[in-house]
MARBA-3410 file (N, C-alpha, C, O; in Angstrom, 1 decimal):
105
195.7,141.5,94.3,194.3,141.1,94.4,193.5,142.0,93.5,192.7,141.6,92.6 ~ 193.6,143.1,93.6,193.3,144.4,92.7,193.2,144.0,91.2,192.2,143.9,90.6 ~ 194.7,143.8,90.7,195.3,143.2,89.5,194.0,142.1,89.4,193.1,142.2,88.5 ~ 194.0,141.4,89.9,193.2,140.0,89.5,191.7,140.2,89.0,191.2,139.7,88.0 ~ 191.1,141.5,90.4,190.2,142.0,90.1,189.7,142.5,88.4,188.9,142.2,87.5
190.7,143.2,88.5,190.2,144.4,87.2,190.7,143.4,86.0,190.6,143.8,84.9 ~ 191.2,142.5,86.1,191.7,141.9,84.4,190.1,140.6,84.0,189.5,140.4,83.0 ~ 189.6,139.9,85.7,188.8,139.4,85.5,187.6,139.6,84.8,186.9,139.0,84.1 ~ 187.7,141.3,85.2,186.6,142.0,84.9,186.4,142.7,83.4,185.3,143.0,82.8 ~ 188.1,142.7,82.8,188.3,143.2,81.2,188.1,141.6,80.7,188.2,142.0,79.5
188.0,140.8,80.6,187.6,139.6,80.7,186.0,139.4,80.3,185.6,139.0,79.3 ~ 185.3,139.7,81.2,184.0,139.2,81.4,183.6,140.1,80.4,183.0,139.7,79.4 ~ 183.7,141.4,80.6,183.0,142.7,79.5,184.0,141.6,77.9,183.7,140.5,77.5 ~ 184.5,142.1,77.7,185.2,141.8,76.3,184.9,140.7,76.2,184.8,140.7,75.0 ~ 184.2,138.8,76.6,183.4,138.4,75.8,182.4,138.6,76.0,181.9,137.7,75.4
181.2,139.4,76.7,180.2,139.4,76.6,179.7,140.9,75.4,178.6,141.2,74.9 ~ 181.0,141.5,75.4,180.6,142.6,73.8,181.2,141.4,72.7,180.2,141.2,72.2 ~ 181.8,140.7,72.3,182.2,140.1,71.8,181.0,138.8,71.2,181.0,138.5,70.0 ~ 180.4,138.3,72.1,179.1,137.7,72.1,177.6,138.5,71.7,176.6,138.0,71.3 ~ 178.0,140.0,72.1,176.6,140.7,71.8,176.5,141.0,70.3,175.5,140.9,69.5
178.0,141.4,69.9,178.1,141.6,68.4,177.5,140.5,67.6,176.5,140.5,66.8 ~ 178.4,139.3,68.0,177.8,138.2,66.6,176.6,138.1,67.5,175.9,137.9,66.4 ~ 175.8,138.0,68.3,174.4,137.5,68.1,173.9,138.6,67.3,173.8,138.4,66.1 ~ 173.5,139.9,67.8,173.4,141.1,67.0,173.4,141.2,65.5,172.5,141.7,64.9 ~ 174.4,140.6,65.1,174.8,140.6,63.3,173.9,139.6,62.7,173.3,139.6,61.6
173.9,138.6,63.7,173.0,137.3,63.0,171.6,137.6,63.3,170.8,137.0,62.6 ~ 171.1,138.4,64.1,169.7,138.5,63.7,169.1,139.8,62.9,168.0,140.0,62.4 ~ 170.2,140.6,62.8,169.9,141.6,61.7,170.1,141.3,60.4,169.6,142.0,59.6 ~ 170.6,140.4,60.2,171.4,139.8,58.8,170.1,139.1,57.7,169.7,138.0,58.0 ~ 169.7,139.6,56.9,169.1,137.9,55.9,170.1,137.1,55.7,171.2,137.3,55.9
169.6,136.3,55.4,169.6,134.7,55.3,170.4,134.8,53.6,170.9,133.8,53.2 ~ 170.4,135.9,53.0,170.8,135.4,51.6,172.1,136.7,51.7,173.0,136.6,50.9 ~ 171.9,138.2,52.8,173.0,139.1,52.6,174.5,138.2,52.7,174.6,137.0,53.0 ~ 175.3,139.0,52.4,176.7,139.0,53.0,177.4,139.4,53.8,178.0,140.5,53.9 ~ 177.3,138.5,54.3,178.3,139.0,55.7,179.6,139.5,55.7,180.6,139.2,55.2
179.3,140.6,56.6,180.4,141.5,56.6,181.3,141.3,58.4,180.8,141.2,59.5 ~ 182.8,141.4,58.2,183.4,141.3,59.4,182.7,142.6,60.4,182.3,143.7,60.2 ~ 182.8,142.0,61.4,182.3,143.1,62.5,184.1,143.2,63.3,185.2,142.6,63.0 ~ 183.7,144.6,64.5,184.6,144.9,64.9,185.8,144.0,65.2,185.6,142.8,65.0 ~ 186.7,144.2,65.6,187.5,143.4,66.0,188.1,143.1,67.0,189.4,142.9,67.1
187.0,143.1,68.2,187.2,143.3,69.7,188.7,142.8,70.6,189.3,143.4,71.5 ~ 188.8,141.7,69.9,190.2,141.1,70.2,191.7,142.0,69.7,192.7,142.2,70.3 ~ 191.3,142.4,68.3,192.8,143.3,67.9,192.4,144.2,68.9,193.1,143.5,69.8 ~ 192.0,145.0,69.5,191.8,146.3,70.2,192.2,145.8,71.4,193.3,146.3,71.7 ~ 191.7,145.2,72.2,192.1,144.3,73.6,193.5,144.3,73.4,194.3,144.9,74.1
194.0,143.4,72.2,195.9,143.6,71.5,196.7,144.5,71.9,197.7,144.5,72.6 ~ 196.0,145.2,71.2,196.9,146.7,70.4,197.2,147.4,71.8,198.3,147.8,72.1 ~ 196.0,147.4,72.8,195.5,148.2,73.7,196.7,147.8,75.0,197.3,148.7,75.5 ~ 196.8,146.7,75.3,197.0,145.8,76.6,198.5,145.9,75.9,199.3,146.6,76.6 ~ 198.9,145.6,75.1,200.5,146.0,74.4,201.3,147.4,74.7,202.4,147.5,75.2
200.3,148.6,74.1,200.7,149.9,74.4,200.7,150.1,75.8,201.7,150.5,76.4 ~ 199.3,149.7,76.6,200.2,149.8,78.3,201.1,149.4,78.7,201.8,149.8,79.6 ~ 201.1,148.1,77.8,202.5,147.4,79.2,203.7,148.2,78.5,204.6,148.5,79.2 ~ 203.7,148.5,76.9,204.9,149.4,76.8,205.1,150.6,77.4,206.2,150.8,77.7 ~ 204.0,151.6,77.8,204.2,152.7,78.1,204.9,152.1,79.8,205.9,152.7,80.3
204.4,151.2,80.5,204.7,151.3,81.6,206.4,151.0,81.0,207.4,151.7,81.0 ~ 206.3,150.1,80.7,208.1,149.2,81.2,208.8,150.4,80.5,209.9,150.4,81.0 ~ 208.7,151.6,79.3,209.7,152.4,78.6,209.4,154.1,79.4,210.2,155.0,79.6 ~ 208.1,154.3,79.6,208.2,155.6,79.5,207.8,156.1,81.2,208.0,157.2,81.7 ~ 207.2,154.8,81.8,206.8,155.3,83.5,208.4,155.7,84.4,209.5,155.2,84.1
208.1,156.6,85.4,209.2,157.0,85.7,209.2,156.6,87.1,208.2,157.1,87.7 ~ 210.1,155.9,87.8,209.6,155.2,89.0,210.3,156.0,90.4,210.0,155.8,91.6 ~ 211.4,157.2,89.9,212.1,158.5,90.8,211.3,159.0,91.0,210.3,159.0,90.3 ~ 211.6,159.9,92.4,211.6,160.8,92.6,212.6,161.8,93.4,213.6,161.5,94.1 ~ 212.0,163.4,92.8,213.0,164.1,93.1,213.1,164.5,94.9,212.1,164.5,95.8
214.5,164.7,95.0,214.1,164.5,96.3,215.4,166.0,97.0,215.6,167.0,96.2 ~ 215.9,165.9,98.0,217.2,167.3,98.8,218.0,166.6,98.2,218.7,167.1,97.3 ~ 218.2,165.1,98.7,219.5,164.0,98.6,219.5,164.2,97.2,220.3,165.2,97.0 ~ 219.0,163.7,96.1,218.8,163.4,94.4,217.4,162.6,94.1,216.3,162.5,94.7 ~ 218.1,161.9,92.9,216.7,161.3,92.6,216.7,159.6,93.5,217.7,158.9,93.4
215.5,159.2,94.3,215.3,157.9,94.4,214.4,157.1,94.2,213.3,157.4,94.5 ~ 214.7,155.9,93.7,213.5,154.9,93.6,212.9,154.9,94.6,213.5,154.7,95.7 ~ 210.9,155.2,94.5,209.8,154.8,95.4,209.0,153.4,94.5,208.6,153.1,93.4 ~ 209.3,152.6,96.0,208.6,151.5,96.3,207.2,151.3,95.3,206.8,150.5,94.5 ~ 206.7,152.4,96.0,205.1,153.2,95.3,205.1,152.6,94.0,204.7,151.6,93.6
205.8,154.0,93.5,205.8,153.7,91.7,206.6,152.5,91.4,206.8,152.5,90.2 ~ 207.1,151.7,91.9,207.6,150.3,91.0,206.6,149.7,91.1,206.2,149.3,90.1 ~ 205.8,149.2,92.3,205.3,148.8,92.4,203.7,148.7,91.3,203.3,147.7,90.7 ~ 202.7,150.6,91.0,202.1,150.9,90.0,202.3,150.5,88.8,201.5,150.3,88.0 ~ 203.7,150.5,88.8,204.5,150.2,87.1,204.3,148.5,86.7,203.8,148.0,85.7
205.0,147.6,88.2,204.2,146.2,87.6,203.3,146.2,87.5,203.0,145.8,86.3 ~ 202.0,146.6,88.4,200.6,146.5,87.9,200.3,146.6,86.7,199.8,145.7,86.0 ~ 200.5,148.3,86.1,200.2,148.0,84.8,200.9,147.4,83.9,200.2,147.3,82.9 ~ 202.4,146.6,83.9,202.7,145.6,82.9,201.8,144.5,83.5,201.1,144.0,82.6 ~ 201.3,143.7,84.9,200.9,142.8,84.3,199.7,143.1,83.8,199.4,142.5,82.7
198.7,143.9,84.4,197.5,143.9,83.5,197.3,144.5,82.1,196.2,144.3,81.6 ~ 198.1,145.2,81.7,198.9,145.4,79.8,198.8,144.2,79.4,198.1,144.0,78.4 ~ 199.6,143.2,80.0,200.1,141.5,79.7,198.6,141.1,79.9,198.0,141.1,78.8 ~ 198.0,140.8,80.8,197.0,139.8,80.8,195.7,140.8,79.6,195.3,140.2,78.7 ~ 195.6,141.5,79.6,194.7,142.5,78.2,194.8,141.9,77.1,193.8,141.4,76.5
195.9,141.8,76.7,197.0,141.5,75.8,196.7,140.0,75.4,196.9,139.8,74.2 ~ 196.3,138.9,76.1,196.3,138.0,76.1,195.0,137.6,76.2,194.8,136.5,75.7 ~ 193.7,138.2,76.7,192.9,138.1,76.5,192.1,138.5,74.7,191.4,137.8,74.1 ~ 192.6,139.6,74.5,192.9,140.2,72.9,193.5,138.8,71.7,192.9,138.6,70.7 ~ 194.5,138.2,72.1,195.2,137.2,71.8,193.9,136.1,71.7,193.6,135.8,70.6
193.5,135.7,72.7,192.4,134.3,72.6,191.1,135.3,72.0,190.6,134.6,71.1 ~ 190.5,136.4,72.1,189.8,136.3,71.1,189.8,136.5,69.5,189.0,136.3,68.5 ~ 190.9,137.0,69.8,191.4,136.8,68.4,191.1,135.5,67.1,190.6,135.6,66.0 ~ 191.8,134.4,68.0,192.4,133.4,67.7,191.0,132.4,67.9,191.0,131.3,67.3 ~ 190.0,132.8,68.5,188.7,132.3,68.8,188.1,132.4,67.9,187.7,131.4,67.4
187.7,134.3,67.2,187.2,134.4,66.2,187.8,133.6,64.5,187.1,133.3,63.5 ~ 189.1,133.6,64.6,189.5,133.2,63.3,188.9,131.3,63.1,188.4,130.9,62.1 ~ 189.2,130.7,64.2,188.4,129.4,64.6,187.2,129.4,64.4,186.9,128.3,64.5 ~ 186.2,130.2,64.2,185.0,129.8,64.4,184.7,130.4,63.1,183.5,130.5,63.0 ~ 185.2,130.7,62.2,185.3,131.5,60.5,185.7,129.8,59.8,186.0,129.7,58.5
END
């Protein structure tokens, strides 16, 4: 529920900066300048939501050390899906505006 929470919410921000930029550009802009690309809110959402879910699935460590050795906690497997799926859903939000912005060019 958490998960659902916070991706809804990288969602709602990322198009509404996404929406502040181009209105922003278009009323600063004349009518005869050249337009220039603005940020690229979607690669970054990308890049961003990719490097977490990599860091979780390669580098999170889900042992712990213990008398017995090392064992898997529930805990940290559990933290580790979270952040691949919300890495994934980032990722994919990044993805549609991407692919939004190139559509409307």
């Amino acid at each position: 529920m958490i998960a659902f929470v916070v991706v809804a919410a990288v969602v709602a921000v990322a198009l509404f900066i996404n929406r502040y930029i181009s209105k922003r550009e278009e009323r600063n802009m004349p009518a005869d300048a050249p337009k220039e690309k603005p940020i690229n809110i979607g690669m970054l959402l990308l890049i961003g939501g990719m490097g977490l879910a990599g860091y979780a699935f390669l580098f999170f460590d889900v042992t712990i050390d213990t008398t017995m050795g090392r064992i898997v906690n529930l805990s940290l497997m559990d933290e580790r899906r979270n952040m691949i799926l919300i890495g994934a859903a980032v990722a994919i939000v990044g993805a549609i505006l991407m692919r939004r912005r190139h559509v409307a060019e």
